[in-house]
DOMAR-699227 format. One record per residue: residue number from 0; residue in three letters; x, y, z of N, C-alpha, C in turn. Coordinates in Angstrom, 2 decimals, always signed. Layout:
N
<site NUM ALA <X Y Z> <X Y Z> <X Y Z>>
...
//
This chain:
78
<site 0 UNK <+88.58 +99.29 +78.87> <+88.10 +98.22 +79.72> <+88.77 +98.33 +81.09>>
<site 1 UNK <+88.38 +97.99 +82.20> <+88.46 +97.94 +83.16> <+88.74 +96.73 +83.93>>
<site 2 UNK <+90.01 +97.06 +84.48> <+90.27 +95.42 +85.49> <+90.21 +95.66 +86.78>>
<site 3 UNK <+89.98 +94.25 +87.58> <+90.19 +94.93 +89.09> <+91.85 +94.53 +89.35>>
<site 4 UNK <+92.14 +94.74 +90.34> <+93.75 +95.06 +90.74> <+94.12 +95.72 +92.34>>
<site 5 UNK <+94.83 +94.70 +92.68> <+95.47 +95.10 +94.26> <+96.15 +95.76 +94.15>>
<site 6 UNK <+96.45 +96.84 +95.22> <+97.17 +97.68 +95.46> <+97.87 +97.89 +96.81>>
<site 7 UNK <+99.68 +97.67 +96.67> <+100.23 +97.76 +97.92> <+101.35 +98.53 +98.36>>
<site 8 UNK <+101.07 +99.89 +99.27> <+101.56 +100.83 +99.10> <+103.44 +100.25 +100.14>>
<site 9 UNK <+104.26 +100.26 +99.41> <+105.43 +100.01 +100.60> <+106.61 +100.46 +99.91>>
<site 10 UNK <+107.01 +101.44 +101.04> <+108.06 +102.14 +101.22> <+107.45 +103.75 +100.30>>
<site 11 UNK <+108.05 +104.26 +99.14> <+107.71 +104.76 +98.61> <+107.36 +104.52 +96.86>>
<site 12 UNK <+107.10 +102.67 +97.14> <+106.77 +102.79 +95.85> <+104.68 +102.04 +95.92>>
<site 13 UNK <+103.87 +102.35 +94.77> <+102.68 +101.97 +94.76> <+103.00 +100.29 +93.71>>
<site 14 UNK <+102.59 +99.13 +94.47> <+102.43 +97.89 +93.22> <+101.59 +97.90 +93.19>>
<site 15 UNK <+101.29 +97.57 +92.13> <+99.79 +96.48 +91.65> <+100.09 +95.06 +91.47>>
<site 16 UNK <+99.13 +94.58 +91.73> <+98.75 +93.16 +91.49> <+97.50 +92.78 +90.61>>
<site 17 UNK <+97.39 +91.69 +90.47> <+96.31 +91.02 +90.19> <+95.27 +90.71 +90.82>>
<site 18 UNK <+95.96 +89.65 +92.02> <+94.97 +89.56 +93.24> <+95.52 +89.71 +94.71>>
<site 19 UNK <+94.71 +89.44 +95.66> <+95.07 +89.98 +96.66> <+96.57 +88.58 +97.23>>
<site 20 UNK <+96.12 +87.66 +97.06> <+96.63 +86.52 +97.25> <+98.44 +86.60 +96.25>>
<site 21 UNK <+98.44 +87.10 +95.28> <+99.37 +87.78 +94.38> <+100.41 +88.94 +95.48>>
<site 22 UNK <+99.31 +89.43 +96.24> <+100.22 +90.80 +96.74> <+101.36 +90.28 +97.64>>
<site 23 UNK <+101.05 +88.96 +98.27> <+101.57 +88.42 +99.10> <+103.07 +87.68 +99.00>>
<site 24 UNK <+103.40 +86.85 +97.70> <+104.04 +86.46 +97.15> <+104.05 +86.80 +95.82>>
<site 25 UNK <+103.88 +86.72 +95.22> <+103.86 +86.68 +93.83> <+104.67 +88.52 +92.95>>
<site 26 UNK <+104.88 +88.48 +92.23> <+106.03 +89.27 +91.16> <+104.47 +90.36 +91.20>>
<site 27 UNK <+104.81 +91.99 +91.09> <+103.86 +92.89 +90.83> <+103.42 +93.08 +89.10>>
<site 28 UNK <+102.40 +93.23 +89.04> <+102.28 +93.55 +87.19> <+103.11 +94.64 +87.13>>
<site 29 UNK <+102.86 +95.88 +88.03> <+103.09 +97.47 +87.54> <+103.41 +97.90 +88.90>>
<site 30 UNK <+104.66 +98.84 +88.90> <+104.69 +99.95 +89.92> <+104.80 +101.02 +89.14>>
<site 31 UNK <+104.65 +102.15 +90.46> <+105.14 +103.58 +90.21> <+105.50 +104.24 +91.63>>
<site 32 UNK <+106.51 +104.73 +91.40> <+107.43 +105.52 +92.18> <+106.92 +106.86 +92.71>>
<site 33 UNK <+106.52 +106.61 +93.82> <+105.87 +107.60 +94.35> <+106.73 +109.42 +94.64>>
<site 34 UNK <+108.16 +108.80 +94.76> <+108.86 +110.15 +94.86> <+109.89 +109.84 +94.05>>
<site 35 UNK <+109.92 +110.10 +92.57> <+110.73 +110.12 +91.26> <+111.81 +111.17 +91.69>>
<site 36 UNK <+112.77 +110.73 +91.16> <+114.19 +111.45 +91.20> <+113.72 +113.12 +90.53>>
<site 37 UNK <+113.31 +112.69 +89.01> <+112.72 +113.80 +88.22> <+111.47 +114.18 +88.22>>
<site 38 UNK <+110.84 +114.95 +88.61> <+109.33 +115.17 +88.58> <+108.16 +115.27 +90.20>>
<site 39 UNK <+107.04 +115.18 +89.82> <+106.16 +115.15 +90.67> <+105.47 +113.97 +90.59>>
<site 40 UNK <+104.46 +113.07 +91.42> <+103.45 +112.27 +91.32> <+102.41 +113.24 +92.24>>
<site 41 UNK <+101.20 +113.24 +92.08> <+100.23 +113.68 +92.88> <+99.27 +112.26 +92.52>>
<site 42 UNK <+98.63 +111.74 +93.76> <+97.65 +110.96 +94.02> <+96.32 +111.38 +94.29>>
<site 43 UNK <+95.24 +111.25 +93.79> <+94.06 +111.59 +94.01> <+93.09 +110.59 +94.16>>
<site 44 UNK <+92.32 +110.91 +94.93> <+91.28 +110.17 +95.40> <+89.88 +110.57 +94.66>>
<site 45 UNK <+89.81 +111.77 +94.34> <+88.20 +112.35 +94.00> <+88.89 +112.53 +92.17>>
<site 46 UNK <+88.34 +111.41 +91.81> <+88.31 +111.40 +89.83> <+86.62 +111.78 +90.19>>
<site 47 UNK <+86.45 +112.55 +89.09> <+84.92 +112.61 +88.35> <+84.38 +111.78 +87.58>>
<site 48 UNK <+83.24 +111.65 +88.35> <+82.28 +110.11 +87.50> <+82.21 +110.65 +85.86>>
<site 49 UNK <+82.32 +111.86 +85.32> <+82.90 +111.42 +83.89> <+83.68 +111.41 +83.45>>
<site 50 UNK <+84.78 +111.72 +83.82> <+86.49 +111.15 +83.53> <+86.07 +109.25 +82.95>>
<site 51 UNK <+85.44 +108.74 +84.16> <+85.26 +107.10 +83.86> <+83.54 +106.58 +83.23>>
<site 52 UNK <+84.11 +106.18 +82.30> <+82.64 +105.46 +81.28> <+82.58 +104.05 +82.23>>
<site 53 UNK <+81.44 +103.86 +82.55> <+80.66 +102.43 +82.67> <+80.92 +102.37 +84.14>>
<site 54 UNK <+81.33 +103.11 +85.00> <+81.45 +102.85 +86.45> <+80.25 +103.36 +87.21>>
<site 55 UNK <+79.91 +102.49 +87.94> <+78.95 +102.66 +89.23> <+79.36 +104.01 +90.24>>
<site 56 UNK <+78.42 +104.57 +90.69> <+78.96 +105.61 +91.98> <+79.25 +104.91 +93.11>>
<site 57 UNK <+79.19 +103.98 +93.26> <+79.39 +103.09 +94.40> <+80.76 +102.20 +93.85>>
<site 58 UNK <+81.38 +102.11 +93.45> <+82.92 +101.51 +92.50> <+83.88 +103.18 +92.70>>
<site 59 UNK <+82.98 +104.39 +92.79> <+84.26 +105.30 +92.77> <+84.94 +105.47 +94.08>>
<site 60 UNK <+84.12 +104.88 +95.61> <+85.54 +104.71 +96.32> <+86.85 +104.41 +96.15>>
<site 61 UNK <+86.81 +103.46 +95.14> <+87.80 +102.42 +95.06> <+89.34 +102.77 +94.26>>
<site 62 UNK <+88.79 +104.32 +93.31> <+89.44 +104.56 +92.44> <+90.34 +105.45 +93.00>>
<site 63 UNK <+91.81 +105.68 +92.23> <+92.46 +106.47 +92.66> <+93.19 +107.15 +91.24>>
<site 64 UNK <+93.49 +108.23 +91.10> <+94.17 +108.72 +89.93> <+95.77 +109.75 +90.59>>
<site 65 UNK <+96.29 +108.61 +89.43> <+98.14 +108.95 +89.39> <+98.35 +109.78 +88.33>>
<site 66 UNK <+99.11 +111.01 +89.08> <+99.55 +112.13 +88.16> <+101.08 +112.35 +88.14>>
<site 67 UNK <+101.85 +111.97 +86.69> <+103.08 +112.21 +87.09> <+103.28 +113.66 +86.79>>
<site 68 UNK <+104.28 +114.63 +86.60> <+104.49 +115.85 +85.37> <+106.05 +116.08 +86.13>>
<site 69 UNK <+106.83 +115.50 +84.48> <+107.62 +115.42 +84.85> <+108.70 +116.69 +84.80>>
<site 70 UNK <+110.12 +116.81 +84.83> <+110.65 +117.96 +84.73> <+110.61 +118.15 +83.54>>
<site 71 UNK <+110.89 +119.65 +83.38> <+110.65 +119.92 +81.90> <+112.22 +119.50 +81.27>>
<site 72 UNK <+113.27 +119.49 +82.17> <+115.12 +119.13 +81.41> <+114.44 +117.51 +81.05>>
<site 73 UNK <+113.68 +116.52 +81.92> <+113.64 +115.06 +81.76> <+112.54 +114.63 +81.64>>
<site 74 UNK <+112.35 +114.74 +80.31> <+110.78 +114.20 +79.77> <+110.59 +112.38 +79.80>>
<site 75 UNK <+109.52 +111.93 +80.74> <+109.99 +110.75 +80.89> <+108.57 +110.08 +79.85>>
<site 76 UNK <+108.55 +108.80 +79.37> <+108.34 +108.04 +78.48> <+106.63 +107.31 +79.33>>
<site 77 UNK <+106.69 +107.34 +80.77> <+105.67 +107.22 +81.58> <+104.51 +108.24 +81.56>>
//
């Protein structure tokens, strides 16, 4: 299933929110650390409309896909 969710990129970490009004004040659901001590993140913009079930081609602007891979000494749990 699919939720919608704000996104606010600062400093080097990505939050999410709930809503936009959330981004402002309010506690983040989820981050991720854009430059991890251990590992890589790569951010992508172009996911393939079948990677995602039930999405519109017009909804895949919106999407973005987070890649961690972490070191191979520090296998992380993310």
């Amino acid at each position: 299933m699919w939720e919608r969710k704000w996104v606010v990129l600062r400093d080097n970490k990505l939050s999410v929110f709930n809503s936009r009004e959330e981004s402002a004040s309010g506690p983040s659901v989820d981050e991720f650390d854009l430059c991890p001590h251990s590992g890589v993140v790569s951010v992508r913009s172009a996911v393939a409309q079948t990677e995602l079930a039930n999405i519109s081609v017009s909804e895949l602007v919106y999407i973005l896909m987070l890649e961690f891979e972490p070191d191979a000494v520090n296998l992380s749990n993310r």
